[in-house]
C-alpha positions as CSV (number, residue, x, y, z in Angstrom):
1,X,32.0,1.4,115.5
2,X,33.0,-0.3,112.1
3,X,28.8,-0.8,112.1
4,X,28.4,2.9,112.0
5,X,30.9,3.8,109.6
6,X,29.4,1.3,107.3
7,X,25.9,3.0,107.7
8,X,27.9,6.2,106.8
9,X,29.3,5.1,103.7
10,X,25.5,3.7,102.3
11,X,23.9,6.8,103.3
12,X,26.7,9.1,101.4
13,X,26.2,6.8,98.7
14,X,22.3,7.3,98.7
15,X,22.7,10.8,98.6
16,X,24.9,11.1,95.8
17,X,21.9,9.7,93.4
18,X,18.8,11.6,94.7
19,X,21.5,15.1,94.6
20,X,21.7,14.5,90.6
21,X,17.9,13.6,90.0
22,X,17.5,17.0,92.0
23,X,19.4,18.7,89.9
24,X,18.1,17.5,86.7
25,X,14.4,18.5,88.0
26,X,16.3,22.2,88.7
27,X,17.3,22.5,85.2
28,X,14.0,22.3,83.5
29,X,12.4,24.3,86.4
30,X,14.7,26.9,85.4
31,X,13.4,27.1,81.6
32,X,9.8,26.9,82.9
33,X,9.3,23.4,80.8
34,X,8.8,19.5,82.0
35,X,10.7,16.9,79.6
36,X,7.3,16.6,77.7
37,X,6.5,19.7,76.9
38,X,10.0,20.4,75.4
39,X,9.4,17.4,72.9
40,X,6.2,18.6,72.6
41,X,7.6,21.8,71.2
42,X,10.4,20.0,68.9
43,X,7.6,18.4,67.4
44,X,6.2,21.3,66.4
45,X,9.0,23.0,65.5
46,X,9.6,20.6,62.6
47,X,5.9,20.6,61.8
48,X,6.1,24.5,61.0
49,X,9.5,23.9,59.2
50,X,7.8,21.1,57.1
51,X,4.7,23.2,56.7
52,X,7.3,26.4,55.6
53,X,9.3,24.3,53.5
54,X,6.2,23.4,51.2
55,X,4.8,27.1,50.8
56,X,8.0,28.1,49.5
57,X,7.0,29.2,45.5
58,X,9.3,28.6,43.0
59,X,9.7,28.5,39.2
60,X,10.2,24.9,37.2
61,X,10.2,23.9,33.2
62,X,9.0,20.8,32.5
63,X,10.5,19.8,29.3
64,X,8.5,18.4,26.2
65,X,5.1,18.3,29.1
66,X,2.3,19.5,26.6
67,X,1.4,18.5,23.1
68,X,0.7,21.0,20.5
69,X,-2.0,20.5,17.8
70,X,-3.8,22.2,14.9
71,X,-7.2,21.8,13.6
72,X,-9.2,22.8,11.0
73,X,-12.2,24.5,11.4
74,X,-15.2,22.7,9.9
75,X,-15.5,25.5,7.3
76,X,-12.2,24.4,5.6
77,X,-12.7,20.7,6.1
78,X,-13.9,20.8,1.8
79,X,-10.8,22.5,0.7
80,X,-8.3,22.1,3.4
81,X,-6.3,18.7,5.0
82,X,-3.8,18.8,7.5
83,X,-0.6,17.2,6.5
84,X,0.0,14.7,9.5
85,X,3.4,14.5,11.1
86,X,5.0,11.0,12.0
87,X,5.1,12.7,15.9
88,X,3.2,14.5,18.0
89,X,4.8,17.6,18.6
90,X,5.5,18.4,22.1
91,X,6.4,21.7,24.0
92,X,8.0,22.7,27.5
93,X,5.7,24.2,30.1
94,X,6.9,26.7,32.8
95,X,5.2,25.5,36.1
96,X,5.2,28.1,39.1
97,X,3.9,28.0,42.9
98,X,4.2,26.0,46.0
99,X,7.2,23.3,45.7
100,X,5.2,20.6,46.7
101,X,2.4,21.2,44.5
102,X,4.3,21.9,41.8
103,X,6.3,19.0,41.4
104,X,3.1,16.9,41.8
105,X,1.6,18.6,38.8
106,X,5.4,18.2,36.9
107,X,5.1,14.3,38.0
108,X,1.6,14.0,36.4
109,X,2.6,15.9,33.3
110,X,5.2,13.3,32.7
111,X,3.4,9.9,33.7
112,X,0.2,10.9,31.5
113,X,1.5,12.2,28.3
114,X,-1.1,14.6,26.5
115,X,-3.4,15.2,29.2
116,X,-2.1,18.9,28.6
117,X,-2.1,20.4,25.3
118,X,-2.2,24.0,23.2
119,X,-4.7,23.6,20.4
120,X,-5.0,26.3,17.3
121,X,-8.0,26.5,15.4
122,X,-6.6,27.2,11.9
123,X,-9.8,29.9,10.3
124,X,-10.7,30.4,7.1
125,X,-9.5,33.8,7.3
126,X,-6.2,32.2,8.3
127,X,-5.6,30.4,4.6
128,X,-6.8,33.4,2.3
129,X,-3.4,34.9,1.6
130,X,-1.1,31.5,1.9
131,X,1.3,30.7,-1.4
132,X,0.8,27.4,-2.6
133,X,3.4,25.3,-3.8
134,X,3.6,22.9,-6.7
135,X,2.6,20.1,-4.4
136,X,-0.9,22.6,-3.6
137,X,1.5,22.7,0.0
138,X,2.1,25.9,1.8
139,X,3.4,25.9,5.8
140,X,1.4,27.4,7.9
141,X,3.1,29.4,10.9
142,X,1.4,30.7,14.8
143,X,2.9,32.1,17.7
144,X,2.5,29.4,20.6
145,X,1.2,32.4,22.7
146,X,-1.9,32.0,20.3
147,X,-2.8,28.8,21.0
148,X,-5.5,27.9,24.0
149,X,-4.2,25.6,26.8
150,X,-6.5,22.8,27.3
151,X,-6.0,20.9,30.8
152,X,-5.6,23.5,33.2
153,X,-8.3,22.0,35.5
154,X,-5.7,18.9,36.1
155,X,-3.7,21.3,37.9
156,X,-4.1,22.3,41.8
157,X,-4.8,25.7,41.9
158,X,-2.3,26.9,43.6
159,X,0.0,26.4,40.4
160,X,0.0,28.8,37.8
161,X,1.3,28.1,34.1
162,X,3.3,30.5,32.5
163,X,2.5,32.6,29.8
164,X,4.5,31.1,26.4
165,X,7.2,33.8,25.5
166,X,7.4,35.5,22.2
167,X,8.9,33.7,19.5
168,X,8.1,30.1,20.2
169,X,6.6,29.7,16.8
170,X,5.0,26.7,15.8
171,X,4.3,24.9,12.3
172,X,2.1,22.9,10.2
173,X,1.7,22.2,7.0
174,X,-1.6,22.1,5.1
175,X,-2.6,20.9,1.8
176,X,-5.0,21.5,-0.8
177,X,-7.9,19.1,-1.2
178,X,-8.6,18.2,-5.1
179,X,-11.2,16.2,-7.3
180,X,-9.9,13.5,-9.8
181,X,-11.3,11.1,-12.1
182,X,-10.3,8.1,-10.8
183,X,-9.8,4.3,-12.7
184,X,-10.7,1.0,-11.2
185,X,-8.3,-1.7,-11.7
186,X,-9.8,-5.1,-11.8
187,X,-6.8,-7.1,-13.6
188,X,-5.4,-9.9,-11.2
189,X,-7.8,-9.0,-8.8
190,X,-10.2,-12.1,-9.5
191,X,-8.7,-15.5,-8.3
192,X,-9.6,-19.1,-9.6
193,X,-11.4,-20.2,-12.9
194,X,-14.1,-22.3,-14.1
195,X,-13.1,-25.7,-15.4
196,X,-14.2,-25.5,-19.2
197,X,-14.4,-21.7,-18.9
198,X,-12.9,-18.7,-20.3
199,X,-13.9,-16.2,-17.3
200,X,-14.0,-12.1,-17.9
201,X,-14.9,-9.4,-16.3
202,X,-15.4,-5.4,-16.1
203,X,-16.7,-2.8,-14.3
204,X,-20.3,-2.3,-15.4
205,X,-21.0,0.3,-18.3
206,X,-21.5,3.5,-16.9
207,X,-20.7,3.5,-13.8
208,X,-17.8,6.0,-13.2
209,X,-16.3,7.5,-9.9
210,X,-14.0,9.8,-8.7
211,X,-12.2,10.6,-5.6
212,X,-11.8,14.0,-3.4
213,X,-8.6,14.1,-0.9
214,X,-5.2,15.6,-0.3
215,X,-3.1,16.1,-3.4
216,X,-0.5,13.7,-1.5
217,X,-3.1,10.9,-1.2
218,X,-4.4,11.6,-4.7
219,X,-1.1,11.0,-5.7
220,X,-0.6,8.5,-4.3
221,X,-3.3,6.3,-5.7
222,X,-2.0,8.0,-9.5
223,X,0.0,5.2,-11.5
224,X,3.0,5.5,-14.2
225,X,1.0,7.7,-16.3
226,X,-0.2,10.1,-13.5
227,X,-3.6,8.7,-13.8
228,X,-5.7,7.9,-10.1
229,X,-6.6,4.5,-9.8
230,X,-8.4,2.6,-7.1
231,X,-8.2,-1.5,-6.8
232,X,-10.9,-4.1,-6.1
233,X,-10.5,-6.3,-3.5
234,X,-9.4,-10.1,-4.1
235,X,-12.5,-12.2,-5.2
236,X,-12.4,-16.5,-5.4
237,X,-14.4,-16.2,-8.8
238,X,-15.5,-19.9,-7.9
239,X,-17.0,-18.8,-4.4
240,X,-18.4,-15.8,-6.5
241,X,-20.7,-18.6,-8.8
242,X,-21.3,-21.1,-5.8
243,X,-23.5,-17.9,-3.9
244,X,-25.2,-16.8,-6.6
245,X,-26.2,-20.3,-7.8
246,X,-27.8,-20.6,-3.8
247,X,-29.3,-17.0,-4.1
248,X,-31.5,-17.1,-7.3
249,X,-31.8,-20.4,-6.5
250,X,-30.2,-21.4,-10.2
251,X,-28.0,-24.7,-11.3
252,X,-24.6,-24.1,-11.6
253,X,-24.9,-23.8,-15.5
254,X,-27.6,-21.5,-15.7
255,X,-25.7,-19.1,-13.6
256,X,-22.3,-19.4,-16.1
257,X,-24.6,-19.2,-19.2
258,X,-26.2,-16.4,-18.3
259,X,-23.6,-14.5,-16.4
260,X,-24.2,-11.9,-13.7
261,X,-23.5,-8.6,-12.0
262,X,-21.9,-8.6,-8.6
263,X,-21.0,-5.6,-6.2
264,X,-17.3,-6.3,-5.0
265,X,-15.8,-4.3,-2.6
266,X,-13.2,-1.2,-3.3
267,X,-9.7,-0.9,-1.7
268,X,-10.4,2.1,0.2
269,X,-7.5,5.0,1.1
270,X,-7.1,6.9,4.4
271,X,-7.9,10.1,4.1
272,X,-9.9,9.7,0.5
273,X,-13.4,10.0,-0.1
274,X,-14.7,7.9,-3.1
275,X,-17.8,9.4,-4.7
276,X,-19.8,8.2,-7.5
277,X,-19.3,10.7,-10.3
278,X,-21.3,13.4,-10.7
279,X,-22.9,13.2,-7.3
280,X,-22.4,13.3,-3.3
281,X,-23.0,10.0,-2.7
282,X,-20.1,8.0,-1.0
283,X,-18.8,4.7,-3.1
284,X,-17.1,1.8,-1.2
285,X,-18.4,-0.9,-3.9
286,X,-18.6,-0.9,-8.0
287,X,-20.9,-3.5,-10.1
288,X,-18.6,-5.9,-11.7
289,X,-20.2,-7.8,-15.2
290,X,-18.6,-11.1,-14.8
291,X,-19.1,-13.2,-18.3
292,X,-18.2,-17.2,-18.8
293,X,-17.2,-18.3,-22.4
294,X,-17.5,-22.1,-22.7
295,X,-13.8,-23.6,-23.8
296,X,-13.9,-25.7,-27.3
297,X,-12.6,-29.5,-26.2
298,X,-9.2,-29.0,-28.0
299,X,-6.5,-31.8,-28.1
300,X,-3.0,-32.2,-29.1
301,X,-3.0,-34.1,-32.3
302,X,-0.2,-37.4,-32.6
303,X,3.1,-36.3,-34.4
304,X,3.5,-37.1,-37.8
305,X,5.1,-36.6,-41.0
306,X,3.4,-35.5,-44.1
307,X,5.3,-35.1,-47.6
308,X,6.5,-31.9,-49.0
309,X,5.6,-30.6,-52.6
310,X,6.5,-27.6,-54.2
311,X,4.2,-25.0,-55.6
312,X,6.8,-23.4,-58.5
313,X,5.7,-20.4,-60.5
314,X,5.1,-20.0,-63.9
315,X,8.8,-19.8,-65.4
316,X,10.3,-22.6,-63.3
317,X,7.9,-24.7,-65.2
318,X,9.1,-23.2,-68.4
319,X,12.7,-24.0,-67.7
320,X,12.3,-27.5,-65.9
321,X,13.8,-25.8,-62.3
322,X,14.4,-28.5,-60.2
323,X,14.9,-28.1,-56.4
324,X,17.5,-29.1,-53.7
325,X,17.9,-29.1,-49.9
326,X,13.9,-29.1,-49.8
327,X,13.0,-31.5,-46.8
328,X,11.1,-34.6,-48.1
329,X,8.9,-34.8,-45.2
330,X,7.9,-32.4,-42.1
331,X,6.6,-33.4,-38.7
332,X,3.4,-31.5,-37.8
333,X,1.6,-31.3,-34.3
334,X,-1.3,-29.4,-34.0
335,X,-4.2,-28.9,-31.7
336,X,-7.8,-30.0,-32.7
337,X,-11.1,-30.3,-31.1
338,X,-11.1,-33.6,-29.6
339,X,-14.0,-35.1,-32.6
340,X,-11.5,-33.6,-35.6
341,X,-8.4,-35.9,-34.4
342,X,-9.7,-38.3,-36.7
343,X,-9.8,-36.4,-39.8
344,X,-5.8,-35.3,-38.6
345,X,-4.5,-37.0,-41.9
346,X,-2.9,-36.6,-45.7
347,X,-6.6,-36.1,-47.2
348,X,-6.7,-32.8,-45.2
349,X,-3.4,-31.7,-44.4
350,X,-0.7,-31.1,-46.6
351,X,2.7,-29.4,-46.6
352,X,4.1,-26.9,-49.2
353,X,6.7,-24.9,-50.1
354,X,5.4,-22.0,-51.7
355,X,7.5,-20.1,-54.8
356,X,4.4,-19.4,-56.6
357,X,5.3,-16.0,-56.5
358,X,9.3,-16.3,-57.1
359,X,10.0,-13.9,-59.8
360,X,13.1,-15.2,-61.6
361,X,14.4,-11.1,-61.8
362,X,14.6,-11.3,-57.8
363,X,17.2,-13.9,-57.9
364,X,20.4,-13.1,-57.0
365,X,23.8,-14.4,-57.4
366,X,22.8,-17.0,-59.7
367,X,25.9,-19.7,-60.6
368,X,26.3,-19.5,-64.1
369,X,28.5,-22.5,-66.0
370,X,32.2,-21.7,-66.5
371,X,33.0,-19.7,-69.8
372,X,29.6,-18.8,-69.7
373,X,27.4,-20.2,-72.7
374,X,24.7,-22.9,-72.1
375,X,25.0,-25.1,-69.0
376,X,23.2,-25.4,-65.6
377,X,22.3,-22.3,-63.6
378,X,22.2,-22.7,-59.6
379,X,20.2,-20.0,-57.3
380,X,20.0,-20.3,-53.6
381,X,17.4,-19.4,-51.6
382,X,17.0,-18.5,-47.7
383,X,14.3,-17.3,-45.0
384,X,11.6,-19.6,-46.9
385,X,9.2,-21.2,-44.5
386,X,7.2,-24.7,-45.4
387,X,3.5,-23.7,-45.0
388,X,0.0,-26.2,-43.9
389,X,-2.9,-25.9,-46.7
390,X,-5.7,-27.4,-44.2
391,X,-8.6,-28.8,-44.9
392,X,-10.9,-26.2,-42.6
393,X,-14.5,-27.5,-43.1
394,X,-12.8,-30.8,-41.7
395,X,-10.3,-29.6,-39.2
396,X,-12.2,-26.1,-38.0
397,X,-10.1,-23.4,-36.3
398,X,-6.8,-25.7,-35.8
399,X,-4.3,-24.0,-33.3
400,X,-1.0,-24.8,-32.5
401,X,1.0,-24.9,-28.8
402,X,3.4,-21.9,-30.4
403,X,2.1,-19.0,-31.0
404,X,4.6,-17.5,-33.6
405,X,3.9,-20.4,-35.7
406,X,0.6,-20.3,-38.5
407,X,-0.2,-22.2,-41.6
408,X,1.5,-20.2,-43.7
409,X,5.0,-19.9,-41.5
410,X,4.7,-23.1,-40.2
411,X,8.2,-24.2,-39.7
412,X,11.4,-22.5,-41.5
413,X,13.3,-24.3,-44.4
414,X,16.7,-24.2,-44.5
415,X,19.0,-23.0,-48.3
416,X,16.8,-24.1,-50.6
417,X,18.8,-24.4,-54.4
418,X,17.3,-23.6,-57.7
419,X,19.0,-25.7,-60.5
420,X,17.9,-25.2,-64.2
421,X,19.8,-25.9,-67.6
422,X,19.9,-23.0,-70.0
């Protein structure tokens, strides 16, 4: 018996489990479906809602997404110059369609930067009435709507770009193009020297340009006095002789005795043509006439000291005018060619003070004796220099290191007294 009731209790217990898998089968039965095919149909559920979700339009401005340019027609390109900006101006863009598509298009906008743009062609028609300032400026005004979009194949086309609304104005401003004379600096533009050379150099006679551009750009090339000017590049004047020695095939000397022509290159301007005067033909080189002097051998001459004497006019001799606080001797240094140093001596150099032409009216202050009556006169003299009389067909075209000194105000004397006895 306790065999049976234990077959009872397995057998209850067996039938619990197969009743619930029964009444799980009974549930779906009821809706008509099997376990798959209701996944199936979740599945597809969030498919459609996926699918809906990206058809949904909607509207979306896509800030500073398209850059907006002028340009000139070709017809204005001789008159006209666009006044560039230090940024590219940039506009919004109002994107609308299917979410998904949309934002892609916004995305793309932002990671390629100009691949969208509104361009205005600016017309000759467009500049006929425009006031001009002092600068030859004027701004120049258009209504984005105006402008053509350029980039709209990028796009998918199920997104549409908005039409710009009224009153997004837009600006530029243009400039006159003028014609100037122009003058080429060559000062401190050519490097290095010749040993035993004096070295000079100019732009070739006749040859004159000028230069067409913006008035800003002319201006800017203008100097102190308002003038254009344009600058030749840096030349090595040494390099300069070396190639043309090797191209006409001449000794080094030949080509410095001779001299010759060479075309240096101009510094050239953005935005500036260069034009030889006169003519349409475009300049980016000028003829420079580069000379060579050869330098006399000149030396500096050993420092000596040469006696003074006094050249007295007429009436100091009359009245036996004697002379005090005149130096006895004077040190002079000169500078000689190198074969003259030799004749450097008292046979052809002398020093002088010169009163030759000391009228004895034009003294002033003279000491007279006390009482008055006979007795000895004193008159003092300043801003007298002791002169050089130099032998020149011994010592030809002497210098000196300073040049505010000459022969004739070599050195100045200090108070110089007249004494006489009247």
């Amino acid at each position: 018996m306790s065999g049976a009731a234990n077959t009872t209790t397995q057998v209850a217990g067996a039938r619990t489990a197969a009743s619930l898998r029964r009444e799980e089968r009974r549930g779906f039965s009821v809706l008509g479906m099997s376990p798959i095919t209701h996944l199936v149909l979740l599945a597809l559920a969030c498919l459609i809602w996926w699918i809906a979700r990206g058809m949904v339009n909607q509207t979306l401005t896509v800030e500073n997404a398209a850059e907006v340019h002028f340009e000139l027609d070709p017809r204005l390109d001789t008159g006209w110059a666009i006044v560039r900006q230090p940024a590219v101006a940039t506009t919004s863009l109002d994107l609308s369609g299917p979410s998904a598509e949309v934002a892609a298009f916004a995305s793309s906008l932002q990671a390629n930067k100009g691949v969208f743009r509104y361009v205005y062609t600016i017309k000759p028609s467009d500049v006929e009435r425009l006031q001009i300032d002092a600068l030859d400026q004027t701004l120049f005004e258009r209504e984005l709507a105006e402008f053509r979009p350029e980039g709209e194949t990028l796009k998918q086309a199920e997104v549409r770009i908005l039409e710009p609304a009224a009153g997004r104005v837009q600006t530029v401003r243009l400039e006159r193009k003028v014609k100037r004379d122009v003058y080429i600096v060559t000062r401190d533009r050519v490097l290095g020297e010749i040993p035993g050379y004096k070295t000079t150099w100019a732009v070739q006679e006749g040859f004159a340009v000028e230069i067409t551009g913006p008035s800003s750009r002319v201006r800017e090339t203008s100097g102190e006095d308002g003038s254009p000017s344009l600058r030749l590049s840096i030349v090595d004047v040494n390099q300069l002789v070396s190639n043309k020695s090797k191209v006409d095939a001449k000794d080094r000397e030949s080509v410095l005795r001779d001299g010759f022509t060479e075309n240096l290159d101009l510094v050239l301007i953005e935005g500036v043509t260069i034009l030889r005067k006169g003519t349409d033909t475009r300049v980016t080189q000028v003829p420079v006439r580069f000379t060579f002097e050869a330098l006399k051998d000149y030396v500096e001459t050993p420092a000596k000291d040469f006696p003074v004497s006094v050249i007295m006019a007429p009436w100091m001799l009359e009245k036996g005018v004697r002379f005090e606080g005149v130096a006895k001797q004077v040190n002079v240094l000169m500078l000689v060619l190198r074969n003259q140093v030799i004749e450097f001596n008292e046979s052809n150099v002398s020093v002088v003070l010169d009163l030759s032409k000391l009228q004895l009216s034009e003294l002033k202050n003279i000491e007279q004796p006390e009482g008055g009556g006979p007795g000895t006169r004193r008159a003092r003299q300043t801003g007298l220099y002791y002169s050089l009389v130099i032998n020149t067909s011994r010592i030809t075209e002497p210098r000196f290191k300073r040049e505010d000194v000459s022969p004739r105000q070599f050195v100045p004397a200090e108070e110089i007294r007249l004494v006489w006895i009247e």
